[in-house]
C-alpha positions as CSV (number, residue, x, y, z in Angstrom):
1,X,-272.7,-163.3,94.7
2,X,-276.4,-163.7,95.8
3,X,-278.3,-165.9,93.6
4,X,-282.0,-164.1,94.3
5,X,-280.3,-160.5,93.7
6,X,-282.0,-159.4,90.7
7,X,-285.6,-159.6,89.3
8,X,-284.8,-161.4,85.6
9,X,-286.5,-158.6,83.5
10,X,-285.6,-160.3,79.9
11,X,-287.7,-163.8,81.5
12,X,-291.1,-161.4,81.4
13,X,-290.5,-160.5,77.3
14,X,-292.4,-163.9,76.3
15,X,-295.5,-163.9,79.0
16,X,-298.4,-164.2,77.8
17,X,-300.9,-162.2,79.5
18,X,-299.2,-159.1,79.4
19,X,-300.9,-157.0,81.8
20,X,-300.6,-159.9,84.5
21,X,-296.9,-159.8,83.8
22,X,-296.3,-156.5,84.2
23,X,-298.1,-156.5,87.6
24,X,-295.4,-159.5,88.7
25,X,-292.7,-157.7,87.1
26,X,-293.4,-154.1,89.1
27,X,-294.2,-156.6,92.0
28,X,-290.7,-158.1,91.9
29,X,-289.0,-154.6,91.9
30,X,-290.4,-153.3,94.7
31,X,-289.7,-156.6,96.9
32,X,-286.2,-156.9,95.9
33,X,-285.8,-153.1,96.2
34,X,-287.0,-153.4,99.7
35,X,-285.1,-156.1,100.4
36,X,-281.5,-155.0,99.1
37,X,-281.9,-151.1,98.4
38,X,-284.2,-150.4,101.3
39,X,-283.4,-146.2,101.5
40,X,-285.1,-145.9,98.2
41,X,-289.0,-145.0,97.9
42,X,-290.7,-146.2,95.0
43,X,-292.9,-143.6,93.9
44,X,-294.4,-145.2,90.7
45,X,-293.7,-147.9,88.0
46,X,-294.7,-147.8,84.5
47,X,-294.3,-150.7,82.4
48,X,-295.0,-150.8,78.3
49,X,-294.2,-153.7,75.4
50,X,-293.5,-152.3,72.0
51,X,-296.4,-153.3,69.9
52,X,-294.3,-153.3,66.5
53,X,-291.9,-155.1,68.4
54,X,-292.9,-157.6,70.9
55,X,-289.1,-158.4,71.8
56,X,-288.6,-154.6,73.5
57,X,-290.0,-153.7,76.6
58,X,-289.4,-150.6,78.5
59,X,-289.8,-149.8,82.0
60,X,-289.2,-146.3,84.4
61,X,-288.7,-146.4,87.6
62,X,-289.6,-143.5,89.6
63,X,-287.9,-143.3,92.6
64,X,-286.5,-141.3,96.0
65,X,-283.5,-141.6,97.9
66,X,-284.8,-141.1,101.6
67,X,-281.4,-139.7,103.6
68,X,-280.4,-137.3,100.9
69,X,-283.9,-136.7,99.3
70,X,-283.4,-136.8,95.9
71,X,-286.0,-137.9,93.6
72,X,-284.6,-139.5,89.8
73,X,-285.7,-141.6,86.9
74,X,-284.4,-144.8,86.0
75,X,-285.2,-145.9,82.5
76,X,-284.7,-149.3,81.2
77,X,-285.0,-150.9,77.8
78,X,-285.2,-154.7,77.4
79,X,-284.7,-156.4,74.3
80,X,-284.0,-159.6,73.7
C-alpha cells in the first residue's frame, strides 16, 4: 500500500527524447530497487523501443541476489 512503490514503466512509452528517457527510466529502477529490494545488485540495464512499433518497449534487468549469490534476468515487455 505504498504510493511511491513502483517506477510507472508504461508513463515512459510517450517521451519524447527517447534516449533521455531511458536514462530516467534505468535511473528510477535502481533508486526504487535500492530503496525497497536493497539485497539485489544491479549489474546492468538495457532499455530498447520497438521502431515498427513505438507503443512496445522492452527492458532487461540484470541483476544479483547478494546473501544467496545468484545472478538472473528479468525481461519485461511494455505495451500500451
Amino acid at each position: 500500500m505504498d504510493i511511491n512503490f513502483g517506477i510507472g514503466l508504461k508513463r515512459f512509452l510517450f517521451e519524447q527524447n527517447i534516449q533521455d528517457s531511458f536514462e530516467k527510466l534505468k535511473s528510477k529502477i535502481l533508486e526504487q530497487t535500492n530503496r525497497y529490494m536493497s539485497f539485489l545488485n544491479i549489474i546492468d540495464i538495457k532499455t530498447e523501443q520497438d521502431q515498427q512499433q513505438m507503443n512496445t518497449m522492452y527492458c532487461q534487468i540484470l541483476y544479483k541476489i547478494n546473501p544467496i549469490s545468484k545472478t538472473d534476468t528479468l525481461d519485461v515487455f511494455v505495451r500500451n
